[in-house]
SEMIMI-975480 format. One line per 4 residues: number of its first residue (from 0); their letters; for each residue x, y, z of N, C-alpha, C. Coordinates in pm, whole numbers. Layout:
# SEMIMI-975480
NUM	A	X:Y:Z:X:Y:Z:X:Y:Z | ...
# end
This chain:
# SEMIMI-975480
0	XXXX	1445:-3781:5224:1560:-3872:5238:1688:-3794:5214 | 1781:-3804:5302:1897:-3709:5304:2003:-3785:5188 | 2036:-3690:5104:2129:-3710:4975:2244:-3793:5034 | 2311:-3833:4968:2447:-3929:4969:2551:-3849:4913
4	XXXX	2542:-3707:4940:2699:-3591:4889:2726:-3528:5089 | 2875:-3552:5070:2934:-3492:5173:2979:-3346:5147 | 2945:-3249:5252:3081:-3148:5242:3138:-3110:5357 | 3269:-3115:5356:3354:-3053:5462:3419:-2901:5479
8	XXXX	3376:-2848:5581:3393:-2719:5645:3560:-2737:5673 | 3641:-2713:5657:3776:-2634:5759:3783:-2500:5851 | 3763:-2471:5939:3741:-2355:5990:3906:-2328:6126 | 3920:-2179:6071:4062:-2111:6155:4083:-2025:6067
12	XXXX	4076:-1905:6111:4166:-1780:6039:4289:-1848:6001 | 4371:-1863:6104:4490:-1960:6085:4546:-2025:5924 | 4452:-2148:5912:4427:-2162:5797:4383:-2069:5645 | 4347:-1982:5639:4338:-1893:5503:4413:-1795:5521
16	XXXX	4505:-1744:5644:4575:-1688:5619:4760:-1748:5581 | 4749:-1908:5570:4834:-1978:5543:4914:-2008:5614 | 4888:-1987:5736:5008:-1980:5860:5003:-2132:5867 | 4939:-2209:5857:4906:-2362:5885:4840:-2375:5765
20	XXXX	4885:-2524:5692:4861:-2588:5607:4724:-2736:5669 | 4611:-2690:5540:4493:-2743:5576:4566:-2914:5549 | 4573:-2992:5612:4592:-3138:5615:4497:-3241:5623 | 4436:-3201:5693:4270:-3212:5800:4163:-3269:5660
24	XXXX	4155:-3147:5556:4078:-3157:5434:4090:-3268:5358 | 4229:-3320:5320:4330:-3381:5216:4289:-3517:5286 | 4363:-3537:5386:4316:-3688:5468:4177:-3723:5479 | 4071:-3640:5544:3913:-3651:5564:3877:-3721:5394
28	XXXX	3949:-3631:5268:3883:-3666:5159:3934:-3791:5104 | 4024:-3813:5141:4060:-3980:5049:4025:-4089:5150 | 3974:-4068:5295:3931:-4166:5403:3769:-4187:5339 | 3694:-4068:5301:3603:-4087:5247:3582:-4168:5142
32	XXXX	3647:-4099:5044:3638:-4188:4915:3708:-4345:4954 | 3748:-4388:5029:3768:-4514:5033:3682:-4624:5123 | 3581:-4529:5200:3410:-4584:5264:3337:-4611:5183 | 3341:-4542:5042:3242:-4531:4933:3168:-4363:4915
36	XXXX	3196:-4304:5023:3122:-4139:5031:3201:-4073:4926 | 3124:-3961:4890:3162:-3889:4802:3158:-3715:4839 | 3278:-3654:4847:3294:-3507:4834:3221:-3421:4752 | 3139:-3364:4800:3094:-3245:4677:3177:-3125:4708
40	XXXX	3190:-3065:4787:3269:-2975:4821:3374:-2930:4947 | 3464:-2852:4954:3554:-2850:5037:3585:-2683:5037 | 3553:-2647:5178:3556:-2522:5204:3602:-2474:5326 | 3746:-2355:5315:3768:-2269:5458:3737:-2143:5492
44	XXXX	3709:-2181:5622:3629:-2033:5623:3713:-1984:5762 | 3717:-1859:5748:3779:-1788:5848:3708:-1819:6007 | 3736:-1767:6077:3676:-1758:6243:3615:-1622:6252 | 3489:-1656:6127:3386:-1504:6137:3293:-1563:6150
48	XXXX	3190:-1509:6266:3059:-1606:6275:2990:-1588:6188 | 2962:-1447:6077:2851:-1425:5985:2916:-1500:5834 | 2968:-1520:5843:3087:-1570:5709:3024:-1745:5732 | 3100:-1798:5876:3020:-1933:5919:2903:-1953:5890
52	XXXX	2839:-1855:5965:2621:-1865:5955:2582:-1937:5770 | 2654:-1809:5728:2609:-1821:5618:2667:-1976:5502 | 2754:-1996:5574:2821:-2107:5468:2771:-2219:5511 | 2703:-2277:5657:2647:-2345:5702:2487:-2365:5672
56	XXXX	2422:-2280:5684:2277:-2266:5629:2277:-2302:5456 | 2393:-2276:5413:2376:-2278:5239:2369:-2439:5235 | 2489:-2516:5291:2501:-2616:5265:2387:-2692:5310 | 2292:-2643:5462:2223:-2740:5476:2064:-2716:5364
60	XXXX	2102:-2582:5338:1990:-2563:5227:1966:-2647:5067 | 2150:-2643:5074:2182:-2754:4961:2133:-2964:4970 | 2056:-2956:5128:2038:-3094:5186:2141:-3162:5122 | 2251:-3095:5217:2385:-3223:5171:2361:-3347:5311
64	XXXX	2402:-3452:5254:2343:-3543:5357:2429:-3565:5514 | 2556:-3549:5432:2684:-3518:5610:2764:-3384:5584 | 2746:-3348:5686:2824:-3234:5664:2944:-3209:5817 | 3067:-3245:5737:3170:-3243:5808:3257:-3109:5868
68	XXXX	3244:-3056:5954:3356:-2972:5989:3455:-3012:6088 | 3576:-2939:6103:3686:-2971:6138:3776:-2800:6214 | 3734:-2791:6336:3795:-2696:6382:3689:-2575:6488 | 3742:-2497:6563:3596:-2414:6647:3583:-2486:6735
72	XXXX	3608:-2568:6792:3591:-2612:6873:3680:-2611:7054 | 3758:-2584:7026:3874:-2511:7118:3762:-2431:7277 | 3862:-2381:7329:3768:-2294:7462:3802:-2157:7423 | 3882:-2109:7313:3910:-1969:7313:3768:-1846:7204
76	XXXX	3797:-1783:7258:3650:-1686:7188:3632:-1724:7055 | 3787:-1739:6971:3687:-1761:6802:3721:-1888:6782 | 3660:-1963:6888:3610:-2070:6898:3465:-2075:6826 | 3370:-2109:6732:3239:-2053:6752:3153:-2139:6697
80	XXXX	3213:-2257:6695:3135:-2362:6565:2989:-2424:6624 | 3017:-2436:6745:2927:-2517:6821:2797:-2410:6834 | 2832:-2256:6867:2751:-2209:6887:2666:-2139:6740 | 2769:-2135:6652:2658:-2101:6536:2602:-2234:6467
84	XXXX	2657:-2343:6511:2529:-2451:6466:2445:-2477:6541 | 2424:-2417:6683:2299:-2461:6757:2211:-2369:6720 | 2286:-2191:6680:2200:-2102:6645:2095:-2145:6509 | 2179:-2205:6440:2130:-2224:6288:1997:-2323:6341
88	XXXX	2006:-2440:6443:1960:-2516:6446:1846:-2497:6530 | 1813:-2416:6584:1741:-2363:6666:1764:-2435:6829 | 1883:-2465:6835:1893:-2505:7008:1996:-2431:7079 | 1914:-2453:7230:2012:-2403:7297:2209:-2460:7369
92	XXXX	2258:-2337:7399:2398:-2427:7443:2338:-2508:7619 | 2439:-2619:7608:2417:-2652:7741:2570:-2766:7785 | 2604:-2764:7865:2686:-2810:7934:2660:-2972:7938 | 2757:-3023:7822:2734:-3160:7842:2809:-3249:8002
96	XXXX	2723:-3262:8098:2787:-3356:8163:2853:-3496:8168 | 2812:-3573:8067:2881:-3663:8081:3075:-3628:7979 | 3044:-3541:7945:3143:-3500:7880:3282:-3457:8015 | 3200:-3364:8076:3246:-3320:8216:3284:-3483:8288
100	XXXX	3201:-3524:8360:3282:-3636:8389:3368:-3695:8351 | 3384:-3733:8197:3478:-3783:8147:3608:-3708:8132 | 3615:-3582:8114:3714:-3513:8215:3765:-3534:8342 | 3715:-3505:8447:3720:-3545:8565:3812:-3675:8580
104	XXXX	3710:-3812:8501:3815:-3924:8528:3953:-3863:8458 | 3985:-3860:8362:4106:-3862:8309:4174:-3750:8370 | 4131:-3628:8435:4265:-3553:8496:4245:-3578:8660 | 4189:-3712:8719:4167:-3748:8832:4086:-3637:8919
108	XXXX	3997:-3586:8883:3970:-3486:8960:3849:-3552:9073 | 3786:-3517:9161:3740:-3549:9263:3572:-3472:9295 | 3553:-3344:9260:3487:-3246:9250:3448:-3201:9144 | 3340:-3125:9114:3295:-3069:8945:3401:-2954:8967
112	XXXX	3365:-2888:9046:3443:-2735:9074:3555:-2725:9006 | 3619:-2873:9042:3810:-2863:9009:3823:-2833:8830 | 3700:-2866:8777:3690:-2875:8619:3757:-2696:8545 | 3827:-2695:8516:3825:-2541:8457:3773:-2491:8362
116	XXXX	3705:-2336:8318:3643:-2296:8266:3664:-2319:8088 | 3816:-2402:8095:3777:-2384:7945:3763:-2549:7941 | 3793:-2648:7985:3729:-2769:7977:3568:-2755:7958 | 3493:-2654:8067:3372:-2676:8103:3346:-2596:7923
120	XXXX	3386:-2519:7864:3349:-2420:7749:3406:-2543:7648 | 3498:-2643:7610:3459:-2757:7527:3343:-2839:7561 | 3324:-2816:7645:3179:-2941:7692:3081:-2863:7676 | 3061:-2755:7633:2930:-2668:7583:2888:-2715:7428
124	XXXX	2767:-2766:7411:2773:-2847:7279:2587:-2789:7275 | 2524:-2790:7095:2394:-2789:7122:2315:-2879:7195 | 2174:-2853:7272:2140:-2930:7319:2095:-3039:7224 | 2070:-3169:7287:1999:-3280:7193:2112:-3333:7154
128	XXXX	2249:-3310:7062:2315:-3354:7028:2374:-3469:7083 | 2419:-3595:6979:2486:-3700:7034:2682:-3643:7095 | 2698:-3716:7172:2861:-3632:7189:2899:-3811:7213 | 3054:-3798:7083:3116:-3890:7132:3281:-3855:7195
132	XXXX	3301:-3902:7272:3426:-3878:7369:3554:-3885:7262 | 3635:-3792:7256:3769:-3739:7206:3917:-3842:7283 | 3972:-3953:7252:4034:-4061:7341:4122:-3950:7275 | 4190:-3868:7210:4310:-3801:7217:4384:-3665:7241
136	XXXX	4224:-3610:7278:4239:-3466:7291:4118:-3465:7406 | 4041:-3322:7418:3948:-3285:7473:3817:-3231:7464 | 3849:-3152:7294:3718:-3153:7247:3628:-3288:7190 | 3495:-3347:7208:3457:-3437:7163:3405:-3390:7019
140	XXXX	3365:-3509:6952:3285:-3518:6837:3120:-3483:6871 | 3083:-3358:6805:2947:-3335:6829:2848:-3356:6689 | 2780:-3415:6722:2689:-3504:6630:2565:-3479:6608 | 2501:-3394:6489:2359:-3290:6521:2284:-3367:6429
144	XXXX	2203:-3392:6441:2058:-3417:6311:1980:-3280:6289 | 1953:-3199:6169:1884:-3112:6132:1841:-3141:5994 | 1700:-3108:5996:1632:-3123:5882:1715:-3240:5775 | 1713:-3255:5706:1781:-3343:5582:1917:-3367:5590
148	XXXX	2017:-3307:5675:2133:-3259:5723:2177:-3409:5878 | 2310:-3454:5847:2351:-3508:5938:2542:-3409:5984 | 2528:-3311:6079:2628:-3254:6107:2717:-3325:6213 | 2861:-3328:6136:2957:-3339:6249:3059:-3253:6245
152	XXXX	3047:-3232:6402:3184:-3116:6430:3316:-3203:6508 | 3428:-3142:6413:3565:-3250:6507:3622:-3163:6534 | 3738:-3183:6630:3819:-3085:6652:3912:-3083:6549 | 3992:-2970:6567:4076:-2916:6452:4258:-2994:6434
156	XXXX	4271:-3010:6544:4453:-3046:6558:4417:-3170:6490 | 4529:-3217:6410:4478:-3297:6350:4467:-3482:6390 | 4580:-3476:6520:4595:-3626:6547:4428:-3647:6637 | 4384:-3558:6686:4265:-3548:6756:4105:-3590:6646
160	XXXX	4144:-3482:6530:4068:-3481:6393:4053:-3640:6367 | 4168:-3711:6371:4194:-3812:6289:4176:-3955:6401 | 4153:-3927:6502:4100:-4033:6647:3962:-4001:6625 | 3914:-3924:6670:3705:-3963:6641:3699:-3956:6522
164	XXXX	3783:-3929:6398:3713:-3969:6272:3749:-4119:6223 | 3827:-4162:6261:3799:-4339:6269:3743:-4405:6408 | 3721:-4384:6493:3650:-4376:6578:3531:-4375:6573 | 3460:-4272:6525:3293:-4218:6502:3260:-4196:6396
168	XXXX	3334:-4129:6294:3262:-4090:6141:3297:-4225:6087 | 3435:-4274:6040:3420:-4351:5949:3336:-4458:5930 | 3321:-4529:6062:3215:-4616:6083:3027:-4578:6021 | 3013:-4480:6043:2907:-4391:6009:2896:-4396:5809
172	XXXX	2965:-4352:5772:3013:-4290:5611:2986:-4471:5588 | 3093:-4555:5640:3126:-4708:5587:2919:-4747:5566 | 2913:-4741:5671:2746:-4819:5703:2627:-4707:5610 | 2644:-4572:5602:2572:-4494:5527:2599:-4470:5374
176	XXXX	2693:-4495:5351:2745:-4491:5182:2740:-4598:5101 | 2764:-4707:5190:2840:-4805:5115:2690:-4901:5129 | 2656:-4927:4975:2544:-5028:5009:2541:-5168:5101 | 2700:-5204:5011:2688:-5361:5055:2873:-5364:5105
180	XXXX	2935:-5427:5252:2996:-5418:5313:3083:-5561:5351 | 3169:-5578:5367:3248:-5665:5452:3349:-5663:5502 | 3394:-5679:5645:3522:-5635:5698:3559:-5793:5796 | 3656:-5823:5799:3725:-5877:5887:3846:-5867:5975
184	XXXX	3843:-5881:6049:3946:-5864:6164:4114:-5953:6219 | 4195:-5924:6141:4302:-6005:6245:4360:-5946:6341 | 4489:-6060:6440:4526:-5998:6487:4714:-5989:6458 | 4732:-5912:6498:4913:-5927:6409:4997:-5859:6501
188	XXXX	5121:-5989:6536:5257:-5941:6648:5332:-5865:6543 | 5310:-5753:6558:5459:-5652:6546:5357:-5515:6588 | 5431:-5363:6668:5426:-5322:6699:5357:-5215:6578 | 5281:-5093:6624:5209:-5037:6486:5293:-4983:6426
192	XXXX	5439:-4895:6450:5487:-4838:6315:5501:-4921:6264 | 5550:-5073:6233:5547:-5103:6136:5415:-5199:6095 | 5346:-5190:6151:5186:-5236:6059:5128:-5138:5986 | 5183:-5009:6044:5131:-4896:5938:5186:-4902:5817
196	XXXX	5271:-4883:5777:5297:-4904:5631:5274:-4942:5555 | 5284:-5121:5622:5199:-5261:5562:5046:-5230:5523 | 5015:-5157:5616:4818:-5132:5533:4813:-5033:5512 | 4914:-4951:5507:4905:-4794:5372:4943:-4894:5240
200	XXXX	5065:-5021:5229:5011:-5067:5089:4938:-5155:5058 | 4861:-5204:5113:4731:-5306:5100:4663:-5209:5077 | 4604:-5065:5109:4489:-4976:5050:4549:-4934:4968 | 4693:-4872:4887:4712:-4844:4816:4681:-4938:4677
204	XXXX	4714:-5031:4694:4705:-5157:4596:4526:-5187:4591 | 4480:-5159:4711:4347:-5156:4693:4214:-5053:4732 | 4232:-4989:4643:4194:-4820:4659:4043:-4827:4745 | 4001:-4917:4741:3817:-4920:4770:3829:-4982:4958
208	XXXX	3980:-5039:4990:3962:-5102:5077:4033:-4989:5171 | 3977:-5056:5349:4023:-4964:5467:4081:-5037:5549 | 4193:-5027:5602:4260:-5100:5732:4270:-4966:5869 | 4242:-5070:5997:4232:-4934:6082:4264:-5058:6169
212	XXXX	4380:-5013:6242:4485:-5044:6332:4405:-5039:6472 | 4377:-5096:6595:4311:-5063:6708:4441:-5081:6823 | 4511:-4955:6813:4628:-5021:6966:4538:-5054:7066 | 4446:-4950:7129:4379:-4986:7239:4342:-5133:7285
216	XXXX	4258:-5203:7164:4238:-5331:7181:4353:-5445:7216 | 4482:-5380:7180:4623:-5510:7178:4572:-5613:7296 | 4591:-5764:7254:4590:-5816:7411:4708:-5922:7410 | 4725:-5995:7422:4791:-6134:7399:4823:-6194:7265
220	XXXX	4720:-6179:7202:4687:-6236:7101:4748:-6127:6968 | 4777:-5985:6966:4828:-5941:6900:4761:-5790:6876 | 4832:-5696:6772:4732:-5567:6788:4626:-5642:6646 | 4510:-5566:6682:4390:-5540:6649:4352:-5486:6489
224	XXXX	4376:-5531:6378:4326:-5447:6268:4229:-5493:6170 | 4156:-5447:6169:4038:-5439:6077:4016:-5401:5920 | 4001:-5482:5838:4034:-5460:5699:3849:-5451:5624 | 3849:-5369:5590:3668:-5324:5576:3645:-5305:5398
228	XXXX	3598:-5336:5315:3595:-5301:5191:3398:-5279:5166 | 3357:-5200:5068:3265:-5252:4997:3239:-5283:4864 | 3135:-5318:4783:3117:-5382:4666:2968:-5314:4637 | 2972:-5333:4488:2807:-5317:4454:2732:-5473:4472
232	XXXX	2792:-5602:4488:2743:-5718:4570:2839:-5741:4690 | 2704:-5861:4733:2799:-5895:4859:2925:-5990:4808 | 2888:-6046:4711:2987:-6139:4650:3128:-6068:4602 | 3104:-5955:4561:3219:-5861:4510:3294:-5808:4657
236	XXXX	3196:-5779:4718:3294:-5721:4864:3335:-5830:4928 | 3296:-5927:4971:3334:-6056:5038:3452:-6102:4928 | 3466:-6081:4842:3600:-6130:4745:3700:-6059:4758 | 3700:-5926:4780:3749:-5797:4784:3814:-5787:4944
240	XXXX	3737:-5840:5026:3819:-5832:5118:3901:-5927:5163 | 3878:-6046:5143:3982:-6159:5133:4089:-6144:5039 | 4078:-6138:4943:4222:-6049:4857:4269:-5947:4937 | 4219:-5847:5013:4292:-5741:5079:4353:-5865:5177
244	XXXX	4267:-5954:5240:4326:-6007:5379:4450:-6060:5365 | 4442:-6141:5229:4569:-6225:5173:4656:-6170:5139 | 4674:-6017:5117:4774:-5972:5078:4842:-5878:5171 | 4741:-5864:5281:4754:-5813:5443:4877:-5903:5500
248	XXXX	4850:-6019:5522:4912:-6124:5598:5031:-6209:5533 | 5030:-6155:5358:5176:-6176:5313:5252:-6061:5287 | 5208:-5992:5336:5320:-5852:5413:5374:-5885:5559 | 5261:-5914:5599:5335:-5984:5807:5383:-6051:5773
252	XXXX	5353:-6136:5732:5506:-6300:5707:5552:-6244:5679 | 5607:-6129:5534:5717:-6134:5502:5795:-6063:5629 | 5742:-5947:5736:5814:-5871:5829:5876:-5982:5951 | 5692:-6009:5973:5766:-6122:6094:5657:-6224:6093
256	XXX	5687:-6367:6125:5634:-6518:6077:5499:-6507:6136 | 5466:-6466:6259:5396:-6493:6334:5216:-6419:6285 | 5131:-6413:6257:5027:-6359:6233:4899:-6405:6346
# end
């Protein structure tokens, strides 16, 4: 049975040589801790594949139960994440097509051909792996099962990092960490900068709880946000999130009447 400790990889020369400040780490770890998951460790590692090999095999030797990285994923050579976890994992690379298509639609293309070589070199993922589609960038979220080990690779920029990780991980961490769960959904007229704020202080005020904004969904009815908490009962989380809700929706009144 795979443990309930996370660790997250950062990977870019970039990063340890300080040229860019790790952000990626800092956000991933308090999104966690507010699913219920817990950090055991947090580590950057340069864009050396034997440096990688080795920090990857330790952790899955450590049967940490998710193991997050963030970066390598790009089309340029020290790019390498994908390929030293298929090595570790014993699979081969292969050209995800539906990944490719989903390219295609979005730069209208007509033909595989038109695809270019470094689109086609993000869509190189281990075989077997689940791939979920990247709505803000181009590398997707690659999703491995090994031995005791649940690996995910995100891309590195961080607004990209931070779209499949509420997207695909958090949902994952929420349903795998958290024993007992409850989330409800409103919908709320005002535009997201200012709903963002409003549920940075509803989680602030309520450290255990998550609000996640859905523009995509907006329809008529208003944008889309989801207020998710858990509890060690259902009675504690179902309380927990109605206090978040109530204190959600006397922030909108106070901005604007309409909820």
């Amino acid at each position: 049975m795979p443990s309930d400790l996370i660790e997250l990889f950062s990977i870019g020369t970039e990063l340890t040589l300080g040229q860019i400040q790790d952000t990626n780490a800092h956000w991933i770890a308090q999104q966690v801790f507010r699913l219920g998951g817990t950090v055991r460790r947090v580590t950057m590692l340069r864009d050396n594949a034997d440096e990688m090999r080795q920090a990857f095999s330790e952790s899955i030797r450590r049967e940490t139960g998710l193991i997050l990285m963030t970066g390598g994923l790009g089309p340029t050579p020290d790019d390498m994440t994908s390929k030293i976890v298929a090595g570790l994992t014993e699979r081969e690379l292969i050209v995800d097509e539906e990944t490719v298509q989903n390219y295609m639609e979005r730069r209208q293309l007509t033909d595989r051909s038109e695809v270019s070589d470094s689109l086609l070199e993000m869509a190189t993922v281990p075989a077997g792996a689940k791939i979920y589609q990247n709505s803000a960038g181009w590398a997707p979220l690659v999703w491995v099962e090994h031995q005791l080990s649940t690996i995910l690779m995100m891309p590195g920029p961080p607004r990209e990092m931070k779209s499949v990780f509420e997207d695909h991980v958090a949902p994952l961490i929420s349903e795998r960490y958290s024993h007992l769960g409850a989330s409800v959904r409103v919908a709320v007229n005002l535009p997201e900068s200012r709903v963002s704020p409003l549920m940075q202080e509803v989680m602030e005020k309520f450290p255990t709880v998550y609000l996640k904004a859905y523009v995509a969904l907006r329809n008529e009815n208003g944008l889309a946000v989801d207020i998710i908490t858990t509890g060690e009962t259902q009675d504690e989380a179902d309380q927990l999130v109605r206090q978040a809700t109530d204190c959600f929706e006397q922030l909108v009144r106070q901005t604007e009447p309409t909820l």
